[in-house]
N, CA, C and O atoms as a printed pandas DataFrame, in Angstrom:
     atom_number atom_name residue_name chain_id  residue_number  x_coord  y_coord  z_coord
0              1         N          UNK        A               1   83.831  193.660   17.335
1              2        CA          UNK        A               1   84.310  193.179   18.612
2              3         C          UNK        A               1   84.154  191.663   18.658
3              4         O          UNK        A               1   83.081  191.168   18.311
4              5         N          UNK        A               2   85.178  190.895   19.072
5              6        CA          UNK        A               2   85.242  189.303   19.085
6              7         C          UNK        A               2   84.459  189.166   20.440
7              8         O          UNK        A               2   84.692  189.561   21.582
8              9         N          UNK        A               3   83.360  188.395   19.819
9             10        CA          UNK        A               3   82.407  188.332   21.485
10            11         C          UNK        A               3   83.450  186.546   22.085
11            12         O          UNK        A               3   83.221  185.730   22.978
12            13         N          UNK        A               4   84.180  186.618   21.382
13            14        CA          UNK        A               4   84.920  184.920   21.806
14            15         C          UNK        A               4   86.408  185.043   21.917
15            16         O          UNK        A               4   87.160  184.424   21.164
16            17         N          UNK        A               5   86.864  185.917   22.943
17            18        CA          UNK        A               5   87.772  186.274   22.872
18            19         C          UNK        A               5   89.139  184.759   22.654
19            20         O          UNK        A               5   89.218  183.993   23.614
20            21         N          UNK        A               6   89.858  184.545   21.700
21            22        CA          UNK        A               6   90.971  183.858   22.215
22            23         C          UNK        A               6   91.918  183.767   23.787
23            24         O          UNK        A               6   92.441  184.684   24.420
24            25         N          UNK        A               7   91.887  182.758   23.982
25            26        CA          UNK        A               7   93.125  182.905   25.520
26            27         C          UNK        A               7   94.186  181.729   24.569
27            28         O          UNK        A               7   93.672  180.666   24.222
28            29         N          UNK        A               8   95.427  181.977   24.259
29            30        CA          UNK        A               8   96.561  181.272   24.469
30            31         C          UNK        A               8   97.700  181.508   25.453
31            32         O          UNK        A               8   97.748  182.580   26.057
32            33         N          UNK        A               9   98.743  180.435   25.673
33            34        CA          UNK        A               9  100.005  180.738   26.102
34            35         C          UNK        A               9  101.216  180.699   24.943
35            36         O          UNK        A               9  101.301  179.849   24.057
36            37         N          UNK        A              10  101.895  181.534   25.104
37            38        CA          UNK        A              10  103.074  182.686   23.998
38            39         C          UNK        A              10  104.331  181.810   25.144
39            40         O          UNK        A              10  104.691  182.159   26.268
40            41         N          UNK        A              11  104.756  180.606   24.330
41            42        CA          UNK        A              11  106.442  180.908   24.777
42            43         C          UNK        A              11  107.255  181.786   25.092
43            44         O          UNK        A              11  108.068  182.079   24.215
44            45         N          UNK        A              12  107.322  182.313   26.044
45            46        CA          UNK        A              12  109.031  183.302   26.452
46            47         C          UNK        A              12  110.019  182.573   25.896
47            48         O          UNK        A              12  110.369  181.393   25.951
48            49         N          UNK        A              13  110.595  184.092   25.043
49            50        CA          UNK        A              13  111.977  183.882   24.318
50            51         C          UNK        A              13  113.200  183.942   25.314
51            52         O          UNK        A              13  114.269  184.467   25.002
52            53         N          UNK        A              14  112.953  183.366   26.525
53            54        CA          UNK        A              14  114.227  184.066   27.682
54            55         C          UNK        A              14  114.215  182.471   28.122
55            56         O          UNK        A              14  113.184  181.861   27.840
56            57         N          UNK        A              15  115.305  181.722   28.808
57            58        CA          UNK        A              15  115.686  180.875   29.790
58            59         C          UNK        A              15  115.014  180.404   30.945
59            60         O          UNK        A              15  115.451  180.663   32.067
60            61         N          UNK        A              16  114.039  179.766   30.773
61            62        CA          UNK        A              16  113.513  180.054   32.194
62            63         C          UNK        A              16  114.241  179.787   33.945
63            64         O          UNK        A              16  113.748  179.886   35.069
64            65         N          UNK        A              17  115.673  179.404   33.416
65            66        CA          UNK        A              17  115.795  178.505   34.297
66            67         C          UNK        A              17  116.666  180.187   34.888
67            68         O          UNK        A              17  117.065  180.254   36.050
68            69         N          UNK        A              18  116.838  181.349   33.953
69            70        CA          UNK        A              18  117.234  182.866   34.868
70            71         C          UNK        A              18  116.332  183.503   35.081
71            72         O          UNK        A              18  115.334  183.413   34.365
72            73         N          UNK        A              19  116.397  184.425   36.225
73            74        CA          UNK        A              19  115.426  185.033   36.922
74            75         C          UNK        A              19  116.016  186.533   35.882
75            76         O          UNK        A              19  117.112  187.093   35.886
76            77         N          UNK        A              20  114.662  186.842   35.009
77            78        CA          UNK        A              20  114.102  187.332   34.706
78            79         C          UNK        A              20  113.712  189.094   34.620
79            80         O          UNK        A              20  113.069  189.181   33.574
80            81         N          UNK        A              21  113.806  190.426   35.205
81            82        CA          UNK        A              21  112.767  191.029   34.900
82            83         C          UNK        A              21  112.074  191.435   33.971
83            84         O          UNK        A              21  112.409  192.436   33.337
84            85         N          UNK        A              22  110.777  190.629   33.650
85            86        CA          UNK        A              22  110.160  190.996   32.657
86            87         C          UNK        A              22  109.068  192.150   32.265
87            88         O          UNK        A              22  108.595  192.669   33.275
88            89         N          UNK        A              23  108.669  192.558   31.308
89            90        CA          UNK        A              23  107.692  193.963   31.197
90            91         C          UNK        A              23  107.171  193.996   29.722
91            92         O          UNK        A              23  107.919  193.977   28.745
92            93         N          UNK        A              24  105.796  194.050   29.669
93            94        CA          UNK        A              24  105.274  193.715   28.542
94            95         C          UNK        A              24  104.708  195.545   27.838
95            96         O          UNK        A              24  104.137  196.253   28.668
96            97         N          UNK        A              25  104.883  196.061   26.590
97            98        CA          UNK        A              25  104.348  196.848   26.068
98            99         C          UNK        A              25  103.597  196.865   25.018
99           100         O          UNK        A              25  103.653  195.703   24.615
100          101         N          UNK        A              26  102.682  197.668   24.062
101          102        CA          UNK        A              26  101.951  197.837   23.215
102          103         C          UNK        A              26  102.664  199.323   21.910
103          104         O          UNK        A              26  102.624  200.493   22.291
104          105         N          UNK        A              27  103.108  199.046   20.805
105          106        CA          UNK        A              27  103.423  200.318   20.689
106          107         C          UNK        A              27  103.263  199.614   18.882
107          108         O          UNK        A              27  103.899  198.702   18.354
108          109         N          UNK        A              28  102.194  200.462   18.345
109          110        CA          UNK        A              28  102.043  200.283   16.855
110          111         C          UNK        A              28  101.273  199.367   16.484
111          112         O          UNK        A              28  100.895  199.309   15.314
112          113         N          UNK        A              29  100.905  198.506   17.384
113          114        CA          UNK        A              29  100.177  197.319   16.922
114          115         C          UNK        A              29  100.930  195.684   17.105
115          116         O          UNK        A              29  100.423  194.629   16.724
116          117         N          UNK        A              30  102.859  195.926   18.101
117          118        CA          UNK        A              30  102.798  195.074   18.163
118          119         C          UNK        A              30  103.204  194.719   19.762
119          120         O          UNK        A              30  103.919  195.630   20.180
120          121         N          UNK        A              31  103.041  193.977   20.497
121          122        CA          UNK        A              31  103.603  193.224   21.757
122          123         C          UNK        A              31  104.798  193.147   21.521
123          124         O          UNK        A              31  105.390  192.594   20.594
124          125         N          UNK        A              32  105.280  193.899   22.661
125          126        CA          UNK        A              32  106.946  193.948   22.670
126          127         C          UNK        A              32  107.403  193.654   24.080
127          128         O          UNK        A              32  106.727  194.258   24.914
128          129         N          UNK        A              33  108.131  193.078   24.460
129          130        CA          UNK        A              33  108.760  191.925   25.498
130          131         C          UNK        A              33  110.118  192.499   26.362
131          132         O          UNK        A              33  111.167  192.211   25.785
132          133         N          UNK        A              34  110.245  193.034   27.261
133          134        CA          UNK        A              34  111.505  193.528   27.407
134          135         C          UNK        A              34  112.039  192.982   28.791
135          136         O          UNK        A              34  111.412  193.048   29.849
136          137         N          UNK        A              35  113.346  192.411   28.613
137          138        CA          UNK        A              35  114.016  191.442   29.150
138          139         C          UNK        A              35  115.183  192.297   30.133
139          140         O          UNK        A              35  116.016  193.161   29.858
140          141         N          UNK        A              36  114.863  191.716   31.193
141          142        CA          UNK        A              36  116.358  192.769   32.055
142          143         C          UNK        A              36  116.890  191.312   32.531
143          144         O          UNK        A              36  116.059  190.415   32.671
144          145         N          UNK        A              37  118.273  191.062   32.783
145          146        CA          UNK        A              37  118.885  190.174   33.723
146          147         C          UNK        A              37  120.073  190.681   34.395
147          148         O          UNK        A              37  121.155  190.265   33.981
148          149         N          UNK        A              38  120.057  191.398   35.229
149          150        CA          UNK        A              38  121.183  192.091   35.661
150          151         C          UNK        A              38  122.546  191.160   36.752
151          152         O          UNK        A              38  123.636  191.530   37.186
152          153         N          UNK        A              39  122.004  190.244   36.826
153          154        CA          UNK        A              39  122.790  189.559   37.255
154          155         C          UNK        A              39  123.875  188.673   36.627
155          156         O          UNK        A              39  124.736  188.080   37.277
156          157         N          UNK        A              40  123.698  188.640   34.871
157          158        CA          UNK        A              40  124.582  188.283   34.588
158          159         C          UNK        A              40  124.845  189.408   33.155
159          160         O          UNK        A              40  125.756  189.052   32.408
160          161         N          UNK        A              41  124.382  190.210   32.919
161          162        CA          UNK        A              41  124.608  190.866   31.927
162          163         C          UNK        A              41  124.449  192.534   31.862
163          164         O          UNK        A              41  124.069  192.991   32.940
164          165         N          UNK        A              42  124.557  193.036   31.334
165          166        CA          UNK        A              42  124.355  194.783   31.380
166          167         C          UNK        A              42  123.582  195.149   29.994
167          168         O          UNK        A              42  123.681  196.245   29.442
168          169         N          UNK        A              43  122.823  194.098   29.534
169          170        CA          UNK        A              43  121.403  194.560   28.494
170          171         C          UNK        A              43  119.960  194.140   28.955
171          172         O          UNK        A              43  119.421  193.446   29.816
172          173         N          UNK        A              44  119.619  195.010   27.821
173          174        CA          UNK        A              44  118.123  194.970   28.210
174          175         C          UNK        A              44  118.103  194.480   26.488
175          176         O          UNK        A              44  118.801  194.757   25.513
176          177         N          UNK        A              45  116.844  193.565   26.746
177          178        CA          UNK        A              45  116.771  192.979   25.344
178          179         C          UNK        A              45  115.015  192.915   25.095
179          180         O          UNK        A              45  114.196  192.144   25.595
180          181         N          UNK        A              46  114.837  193.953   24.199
181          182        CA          UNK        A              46  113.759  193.823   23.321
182          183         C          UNK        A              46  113.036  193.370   22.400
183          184         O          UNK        A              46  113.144  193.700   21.219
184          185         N          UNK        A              47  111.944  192.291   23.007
185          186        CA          UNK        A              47  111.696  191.192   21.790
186          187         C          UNK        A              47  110.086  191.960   20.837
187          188         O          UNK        A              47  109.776  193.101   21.179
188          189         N          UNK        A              48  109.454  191.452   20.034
189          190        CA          UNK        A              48  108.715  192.048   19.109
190          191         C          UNK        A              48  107.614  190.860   19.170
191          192         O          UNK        A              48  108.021  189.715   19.363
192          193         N          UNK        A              49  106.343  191.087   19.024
193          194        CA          UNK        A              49  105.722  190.049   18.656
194          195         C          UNK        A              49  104.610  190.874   17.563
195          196         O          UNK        A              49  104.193  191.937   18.022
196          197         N          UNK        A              50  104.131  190.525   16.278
197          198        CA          UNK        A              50  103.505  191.235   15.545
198          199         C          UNK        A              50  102.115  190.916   15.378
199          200         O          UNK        A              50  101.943  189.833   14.818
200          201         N          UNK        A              51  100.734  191.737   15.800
201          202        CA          UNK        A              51   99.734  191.550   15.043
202          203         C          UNK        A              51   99.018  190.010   14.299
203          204         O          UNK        A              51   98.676  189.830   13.130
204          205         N          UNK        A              52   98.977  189.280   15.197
205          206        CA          UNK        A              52   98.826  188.063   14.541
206          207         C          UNK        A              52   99.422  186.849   14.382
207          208         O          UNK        A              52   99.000  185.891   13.733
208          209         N          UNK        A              53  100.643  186.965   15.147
209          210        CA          UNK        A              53  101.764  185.927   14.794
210          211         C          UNK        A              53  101.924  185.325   16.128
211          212         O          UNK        A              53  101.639  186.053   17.078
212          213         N          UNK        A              54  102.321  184.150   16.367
213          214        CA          UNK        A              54  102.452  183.716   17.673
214          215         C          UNK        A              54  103.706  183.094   18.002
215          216         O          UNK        A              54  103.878  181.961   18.452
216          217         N          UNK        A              55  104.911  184.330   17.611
217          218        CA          UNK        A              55  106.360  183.939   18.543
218          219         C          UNK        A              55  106.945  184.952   18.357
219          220         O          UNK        A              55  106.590  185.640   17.400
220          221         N          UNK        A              56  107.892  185.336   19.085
221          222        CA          UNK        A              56  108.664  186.118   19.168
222          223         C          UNK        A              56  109.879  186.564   18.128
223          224         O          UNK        A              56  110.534  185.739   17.491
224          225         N          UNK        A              57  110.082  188.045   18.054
225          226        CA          UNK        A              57  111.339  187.801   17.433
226          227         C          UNK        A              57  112.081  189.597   18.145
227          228         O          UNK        A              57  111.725  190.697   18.567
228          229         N          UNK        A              58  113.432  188.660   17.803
229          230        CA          UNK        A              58  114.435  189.556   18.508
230          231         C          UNK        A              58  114.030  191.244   17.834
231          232         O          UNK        A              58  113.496  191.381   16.734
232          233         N          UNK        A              59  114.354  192.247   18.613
233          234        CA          UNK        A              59  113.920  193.656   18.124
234          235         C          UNK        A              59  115.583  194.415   18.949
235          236         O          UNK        A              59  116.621  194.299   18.297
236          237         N          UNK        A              60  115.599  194.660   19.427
237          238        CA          UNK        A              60  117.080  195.374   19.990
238          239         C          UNK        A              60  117.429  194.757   21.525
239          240         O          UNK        A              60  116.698  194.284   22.395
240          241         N          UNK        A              61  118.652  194.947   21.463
241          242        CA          UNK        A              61  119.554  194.276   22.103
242          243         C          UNK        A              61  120.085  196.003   22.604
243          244         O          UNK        A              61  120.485  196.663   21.646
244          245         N          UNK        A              62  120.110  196.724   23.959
245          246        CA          UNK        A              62  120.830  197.529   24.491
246          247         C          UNK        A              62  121.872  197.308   25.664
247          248         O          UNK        A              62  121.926  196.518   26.606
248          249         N          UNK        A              63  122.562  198.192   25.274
249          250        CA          UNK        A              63  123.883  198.035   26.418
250          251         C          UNK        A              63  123.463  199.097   27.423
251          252         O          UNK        A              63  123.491  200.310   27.211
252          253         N          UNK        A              64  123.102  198.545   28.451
253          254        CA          UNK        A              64  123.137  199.542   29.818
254          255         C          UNK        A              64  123.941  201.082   30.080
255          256         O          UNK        A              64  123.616  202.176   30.543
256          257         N          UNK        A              65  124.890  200.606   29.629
257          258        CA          UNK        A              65  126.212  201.389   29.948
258          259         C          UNK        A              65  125.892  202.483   28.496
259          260         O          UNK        A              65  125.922  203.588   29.039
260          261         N          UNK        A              66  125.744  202.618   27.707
261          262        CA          UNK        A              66  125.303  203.424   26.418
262          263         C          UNK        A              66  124.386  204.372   26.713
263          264         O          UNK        A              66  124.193  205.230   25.852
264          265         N          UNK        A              67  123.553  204.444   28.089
265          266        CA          UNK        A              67  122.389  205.103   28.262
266          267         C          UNK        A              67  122.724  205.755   29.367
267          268         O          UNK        A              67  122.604  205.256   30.486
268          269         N          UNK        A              68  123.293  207.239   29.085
269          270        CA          UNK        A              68  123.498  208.328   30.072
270          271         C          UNK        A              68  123.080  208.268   31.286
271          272         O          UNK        A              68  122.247  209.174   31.298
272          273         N          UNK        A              69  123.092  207.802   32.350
273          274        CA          UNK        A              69  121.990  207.574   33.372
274          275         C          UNK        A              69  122.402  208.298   34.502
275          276         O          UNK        A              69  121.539  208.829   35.201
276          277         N          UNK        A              70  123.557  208.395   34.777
277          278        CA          UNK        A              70  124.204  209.492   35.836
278          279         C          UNK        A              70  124.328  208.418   37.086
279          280         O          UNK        A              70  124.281  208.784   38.261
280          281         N          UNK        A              71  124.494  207.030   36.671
281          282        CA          UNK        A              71  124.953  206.051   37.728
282          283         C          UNK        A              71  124.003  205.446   38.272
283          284         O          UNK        A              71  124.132  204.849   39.342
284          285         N          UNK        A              72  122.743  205.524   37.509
285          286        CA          UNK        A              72  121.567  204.740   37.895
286          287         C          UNK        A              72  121.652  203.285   37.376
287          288         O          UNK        A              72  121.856  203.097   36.176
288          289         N          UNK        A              73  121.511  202.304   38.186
289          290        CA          UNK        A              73  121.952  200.723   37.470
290          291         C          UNK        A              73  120.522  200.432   37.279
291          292         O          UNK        A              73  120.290  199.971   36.162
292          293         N          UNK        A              74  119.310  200.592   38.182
293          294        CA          UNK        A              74  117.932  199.878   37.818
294          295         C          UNK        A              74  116.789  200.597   37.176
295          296         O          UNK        A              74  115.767  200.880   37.801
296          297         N          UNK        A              75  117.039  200.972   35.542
297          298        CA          UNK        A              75  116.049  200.976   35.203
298          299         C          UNK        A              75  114.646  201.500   35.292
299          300         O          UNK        A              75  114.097  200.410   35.447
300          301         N          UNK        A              76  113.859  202.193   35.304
301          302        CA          UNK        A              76  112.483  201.992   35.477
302          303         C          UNK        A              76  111.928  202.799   34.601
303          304         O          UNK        A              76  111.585  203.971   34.763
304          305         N          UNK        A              77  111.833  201.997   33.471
305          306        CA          UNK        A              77  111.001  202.313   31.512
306          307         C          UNK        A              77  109.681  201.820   32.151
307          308         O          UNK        A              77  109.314  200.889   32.868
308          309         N          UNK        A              78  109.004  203.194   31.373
309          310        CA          UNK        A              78  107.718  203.689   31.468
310          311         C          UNK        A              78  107.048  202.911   30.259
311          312         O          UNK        A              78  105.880  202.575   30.451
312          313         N          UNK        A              79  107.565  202.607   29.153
313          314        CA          UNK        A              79  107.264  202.854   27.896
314          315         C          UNK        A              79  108.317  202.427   27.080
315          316         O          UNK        A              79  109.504  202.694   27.264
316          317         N          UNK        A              80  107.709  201.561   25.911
317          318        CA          UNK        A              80  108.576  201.798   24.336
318          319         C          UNK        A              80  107.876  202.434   23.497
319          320         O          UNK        A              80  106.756  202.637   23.965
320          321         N          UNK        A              81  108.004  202.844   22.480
321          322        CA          UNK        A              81  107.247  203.204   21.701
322          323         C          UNK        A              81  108.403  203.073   20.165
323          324         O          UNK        A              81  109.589  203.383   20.056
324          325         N          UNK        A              82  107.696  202.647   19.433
325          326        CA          UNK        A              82  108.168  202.047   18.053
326          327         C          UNK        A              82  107.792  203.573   17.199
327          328         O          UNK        A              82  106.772  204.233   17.396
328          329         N          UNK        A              83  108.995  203.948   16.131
329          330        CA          UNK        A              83  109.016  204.852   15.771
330          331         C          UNK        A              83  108.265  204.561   13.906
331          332         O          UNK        A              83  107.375  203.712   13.946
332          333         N          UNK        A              84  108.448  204.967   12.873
333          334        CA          UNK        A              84  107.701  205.561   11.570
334          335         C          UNK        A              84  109.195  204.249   11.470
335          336         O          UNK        A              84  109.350  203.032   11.575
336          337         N          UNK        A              85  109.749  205.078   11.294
337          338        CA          UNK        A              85  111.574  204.655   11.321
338          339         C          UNK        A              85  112.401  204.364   12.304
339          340         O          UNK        A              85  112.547  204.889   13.408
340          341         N          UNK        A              86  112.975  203.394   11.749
341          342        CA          UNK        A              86  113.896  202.625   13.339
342          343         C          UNK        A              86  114.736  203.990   14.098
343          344         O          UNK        A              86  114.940  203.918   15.309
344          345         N          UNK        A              87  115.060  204.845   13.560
345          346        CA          UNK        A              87  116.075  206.147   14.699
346          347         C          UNK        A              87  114.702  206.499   15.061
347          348         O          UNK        A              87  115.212  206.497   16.182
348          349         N          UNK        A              88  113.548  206.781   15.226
349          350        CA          UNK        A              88  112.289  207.406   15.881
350          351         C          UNK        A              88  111.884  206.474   17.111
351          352         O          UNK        A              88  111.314  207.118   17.991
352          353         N          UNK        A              89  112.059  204.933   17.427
353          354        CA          UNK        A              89  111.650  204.443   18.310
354          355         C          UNK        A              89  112.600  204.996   18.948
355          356         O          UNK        A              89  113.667  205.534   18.654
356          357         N          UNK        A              90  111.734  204.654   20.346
357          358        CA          UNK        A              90  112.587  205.548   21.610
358          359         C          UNK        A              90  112.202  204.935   22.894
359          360         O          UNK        A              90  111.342  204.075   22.701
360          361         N          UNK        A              91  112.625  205.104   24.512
361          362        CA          UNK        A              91  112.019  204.136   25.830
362          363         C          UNK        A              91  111.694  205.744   26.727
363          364         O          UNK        A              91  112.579  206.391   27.289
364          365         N          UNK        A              92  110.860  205.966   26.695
365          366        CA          UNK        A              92  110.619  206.517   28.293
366          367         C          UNK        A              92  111.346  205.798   29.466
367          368         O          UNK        A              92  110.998  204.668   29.808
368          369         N          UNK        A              93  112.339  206.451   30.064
369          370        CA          UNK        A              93  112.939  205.963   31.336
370          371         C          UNK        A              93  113.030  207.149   32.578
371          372         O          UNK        A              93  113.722  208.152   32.405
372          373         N          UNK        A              94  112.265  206.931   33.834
373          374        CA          UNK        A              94  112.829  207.672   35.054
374          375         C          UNK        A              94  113.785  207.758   35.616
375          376         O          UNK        A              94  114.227  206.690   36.039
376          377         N          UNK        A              95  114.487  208.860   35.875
377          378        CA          UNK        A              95  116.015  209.089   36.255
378          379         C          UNK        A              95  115.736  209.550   37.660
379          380         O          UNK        A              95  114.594  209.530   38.120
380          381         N          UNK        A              96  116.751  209.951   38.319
381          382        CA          UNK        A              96  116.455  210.436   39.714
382          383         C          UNK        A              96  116.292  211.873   39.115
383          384         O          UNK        A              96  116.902  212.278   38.126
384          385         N          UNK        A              97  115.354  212.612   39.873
385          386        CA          UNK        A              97  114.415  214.058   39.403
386          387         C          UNK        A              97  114.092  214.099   38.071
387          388         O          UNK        A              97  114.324  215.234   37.655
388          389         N          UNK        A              98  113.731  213.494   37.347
389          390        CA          UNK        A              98  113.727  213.750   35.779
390          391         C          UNK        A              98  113.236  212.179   34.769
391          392         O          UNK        A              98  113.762  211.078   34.601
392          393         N          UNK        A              99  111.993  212.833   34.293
393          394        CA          UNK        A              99  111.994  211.632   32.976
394          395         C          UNK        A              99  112.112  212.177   31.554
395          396         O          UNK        A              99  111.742  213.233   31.041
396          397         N          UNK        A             100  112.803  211.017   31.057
397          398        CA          UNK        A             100  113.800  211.074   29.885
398          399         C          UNK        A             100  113.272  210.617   28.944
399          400         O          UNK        A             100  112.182  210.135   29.254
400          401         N          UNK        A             101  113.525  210.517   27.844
401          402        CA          UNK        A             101  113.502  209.993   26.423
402          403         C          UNK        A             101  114.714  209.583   26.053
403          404         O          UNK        A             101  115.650  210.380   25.989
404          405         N          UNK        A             102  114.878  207.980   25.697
405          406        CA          UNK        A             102  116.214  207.649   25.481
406          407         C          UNK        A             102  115.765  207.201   23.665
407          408         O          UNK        A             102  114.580  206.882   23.566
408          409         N          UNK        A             103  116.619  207.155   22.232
409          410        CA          UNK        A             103  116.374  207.441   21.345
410          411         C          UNK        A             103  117.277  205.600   21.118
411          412         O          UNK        A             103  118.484  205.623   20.875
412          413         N          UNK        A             104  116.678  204.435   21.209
413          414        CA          UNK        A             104  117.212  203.386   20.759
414          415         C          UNK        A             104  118.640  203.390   19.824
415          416         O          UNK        A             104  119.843  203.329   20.075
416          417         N          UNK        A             105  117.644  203.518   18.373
417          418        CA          UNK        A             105  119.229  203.409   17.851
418          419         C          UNK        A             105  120.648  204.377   17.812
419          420         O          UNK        A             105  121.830  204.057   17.684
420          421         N          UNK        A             106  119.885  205.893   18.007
421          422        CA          UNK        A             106  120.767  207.165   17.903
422          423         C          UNK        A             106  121.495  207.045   19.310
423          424         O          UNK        A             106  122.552  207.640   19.519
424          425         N          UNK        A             107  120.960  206.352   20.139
425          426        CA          UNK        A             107  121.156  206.397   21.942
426          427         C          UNK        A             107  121.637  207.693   21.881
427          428         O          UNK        A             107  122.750  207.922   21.409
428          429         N          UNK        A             108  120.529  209.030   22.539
429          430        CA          UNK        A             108  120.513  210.012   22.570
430          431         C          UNK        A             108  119.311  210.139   23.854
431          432         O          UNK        A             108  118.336  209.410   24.039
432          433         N          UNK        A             109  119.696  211.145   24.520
433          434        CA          UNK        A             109  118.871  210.843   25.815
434          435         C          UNK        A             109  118.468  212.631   25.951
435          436         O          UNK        A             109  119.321  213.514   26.038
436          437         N          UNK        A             110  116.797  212.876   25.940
437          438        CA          UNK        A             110  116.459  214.189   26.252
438          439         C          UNK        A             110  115.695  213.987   27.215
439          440         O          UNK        A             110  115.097  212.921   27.365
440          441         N          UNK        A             111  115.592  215.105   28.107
441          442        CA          UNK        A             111  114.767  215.102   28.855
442          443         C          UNK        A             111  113.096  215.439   28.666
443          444         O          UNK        A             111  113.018  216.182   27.687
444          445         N          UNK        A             112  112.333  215.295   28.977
445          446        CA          UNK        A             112  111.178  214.994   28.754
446          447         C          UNK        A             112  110.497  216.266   29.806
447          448         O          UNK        A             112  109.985  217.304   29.388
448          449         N          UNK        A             113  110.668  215.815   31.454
449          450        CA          UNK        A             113  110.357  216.737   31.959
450          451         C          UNK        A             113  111.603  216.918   33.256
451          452         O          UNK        A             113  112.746  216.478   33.133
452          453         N          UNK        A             114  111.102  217.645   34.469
453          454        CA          UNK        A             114  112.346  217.247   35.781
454          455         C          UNK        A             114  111.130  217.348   36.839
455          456         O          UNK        A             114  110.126  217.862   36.347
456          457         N          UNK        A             115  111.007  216.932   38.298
457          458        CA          UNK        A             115  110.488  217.099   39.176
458          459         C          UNK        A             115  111.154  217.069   40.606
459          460         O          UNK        A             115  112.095  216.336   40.911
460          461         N          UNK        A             116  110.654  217.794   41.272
461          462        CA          UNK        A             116  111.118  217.882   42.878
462          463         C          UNK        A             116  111.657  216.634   43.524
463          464         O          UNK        A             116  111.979  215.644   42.867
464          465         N          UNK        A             117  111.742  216.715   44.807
465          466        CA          UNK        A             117  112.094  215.725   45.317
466          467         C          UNK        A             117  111.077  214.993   46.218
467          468         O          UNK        A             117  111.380  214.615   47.350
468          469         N          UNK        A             118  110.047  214.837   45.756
469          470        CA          UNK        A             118  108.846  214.450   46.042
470          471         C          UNK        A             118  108.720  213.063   45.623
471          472         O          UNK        A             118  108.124  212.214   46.287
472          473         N          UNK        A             119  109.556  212.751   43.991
473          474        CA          UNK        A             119  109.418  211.883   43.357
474          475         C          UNK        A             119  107.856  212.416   42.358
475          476         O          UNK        A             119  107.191  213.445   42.477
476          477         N          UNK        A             120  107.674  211.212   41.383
477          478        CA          UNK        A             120  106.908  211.148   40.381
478          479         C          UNK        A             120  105.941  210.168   40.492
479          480         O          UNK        A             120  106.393  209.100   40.907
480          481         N          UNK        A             121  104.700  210.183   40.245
481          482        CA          UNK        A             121  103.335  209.244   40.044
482          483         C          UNK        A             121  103.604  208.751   38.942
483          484         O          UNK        A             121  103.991  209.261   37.890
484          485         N          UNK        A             122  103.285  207.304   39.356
485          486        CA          UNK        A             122  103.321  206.605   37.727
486          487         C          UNK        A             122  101.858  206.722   37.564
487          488         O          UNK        A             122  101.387  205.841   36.843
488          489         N          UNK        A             123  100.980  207.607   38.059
489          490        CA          UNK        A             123  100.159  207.942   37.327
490          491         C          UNK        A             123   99.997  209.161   36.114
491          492         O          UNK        A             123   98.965  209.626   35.630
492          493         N          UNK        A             124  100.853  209.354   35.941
493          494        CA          UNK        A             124  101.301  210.370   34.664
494          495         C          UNK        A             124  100.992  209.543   33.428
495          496         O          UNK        A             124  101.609  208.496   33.230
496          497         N          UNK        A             125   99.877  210.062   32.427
497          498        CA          UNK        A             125   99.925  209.248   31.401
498          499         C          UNK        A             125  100.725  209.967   30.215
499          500         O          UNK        A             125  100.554  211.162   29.975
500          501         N          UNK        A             126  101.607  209.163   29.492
501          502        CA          UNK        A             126  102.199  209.497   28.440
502          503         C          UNK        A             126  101.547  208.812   27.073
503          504         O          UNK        A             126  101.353  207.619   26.839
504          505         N          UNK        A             127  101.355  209.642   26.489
505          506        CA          UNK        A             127  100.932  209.598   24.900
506          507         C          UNK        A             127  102.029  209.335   24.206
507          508         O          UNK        A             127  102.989  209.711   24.879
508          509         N          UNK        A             128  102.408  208.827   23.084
509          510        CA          UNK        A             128  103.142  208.961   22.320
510          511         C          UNK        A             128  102.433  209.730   21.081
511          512         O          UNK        A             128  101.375  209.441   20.523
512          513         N          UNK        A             129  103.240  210.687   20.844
513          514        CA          UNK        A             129  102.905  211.650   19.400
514          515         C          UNK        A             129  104.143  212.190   18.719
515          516         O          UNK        A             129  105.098  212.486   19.436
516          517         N          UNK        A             130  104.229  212.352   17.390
517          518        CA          UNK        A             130  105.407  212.853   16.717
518          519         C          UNK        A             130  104.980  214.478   16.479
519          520         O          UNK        A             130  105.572  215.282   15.760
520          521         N          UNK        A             131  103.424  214.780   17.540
521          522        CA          UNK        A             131  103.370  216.514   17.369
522          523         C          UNK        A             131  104.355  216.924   17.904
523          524         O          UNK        A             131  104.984  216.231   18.703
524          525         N          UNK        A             132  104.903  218.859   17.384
525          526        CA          UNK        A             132  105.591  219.154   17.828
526          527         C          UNK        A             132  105.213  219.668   19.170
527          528         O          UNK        A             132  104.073  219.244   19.361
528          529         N          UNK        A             133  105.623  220.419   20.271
529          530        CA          UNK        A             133  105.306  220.603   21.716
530          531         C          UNK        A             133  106.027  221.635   21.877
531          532         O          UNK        A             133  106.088  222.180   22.979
């Protein structure tokens, strides 16, 4: 355990001068960066940062419109998770009654689970595992 922890500041790979939504994840060991700007574009752009390195680099670029959503425009990823192999990474995303598994490069969308109309706790913790279920 580093009893001296480092603090730096990490350049954003985004514009600052556009507003932004940003969302930071952990999946494999590296910081991954995910970029929404819906005001001028219809992607979400996934940046990578690895284990040690201090800048960014581009990881996928998605088209909104590619991701089955049933007319949902905003988003709300739970999760990336980086696969063995690039078709294995995948985003946890909430749909209206239902969270999904969307499959990056295959863009293939399963459902995960469905719920009432109560809505869902983002206190649900999700694991990522390649067990079967």
């Amino acid at each position: 355990m580093n009893e001296n922890p480092l603090i730096t500041n990490i350049q954003l790979p985004v514009d600052e001068k556009v507003v932004w939504d940003r969302k930071l994840f952990e999946s494999c060991g590296c910081l991954l960066l995910l970029g929404k700007d819906f005001a001028h574009t219809r992607k979400l752009t996934i940046y990578e940062m690895r284990n040690g390195y201090s800048e960014w680099s581009l990881k996928y670029i998605i088209n909104i419109d590619d991701i089955p959503t049933c007319g949902v425009t905003n988003l709300d990823i739970w999760y990336i998770v980086l696969g063995e192999k690039e078709e294995d990474s995948f985003m946890v995303i909430t749909l209206p009654r239902k969270i999904v598994q969307y499959r990056i490069m295959l863009k293939t969308l399963h459902t995960l689970c469905e719920y009432g109309t109560y809505g869902v706790s983002r206190d649900i913790q999700f694991i990522a595992s390649y067990a079967a279920i």
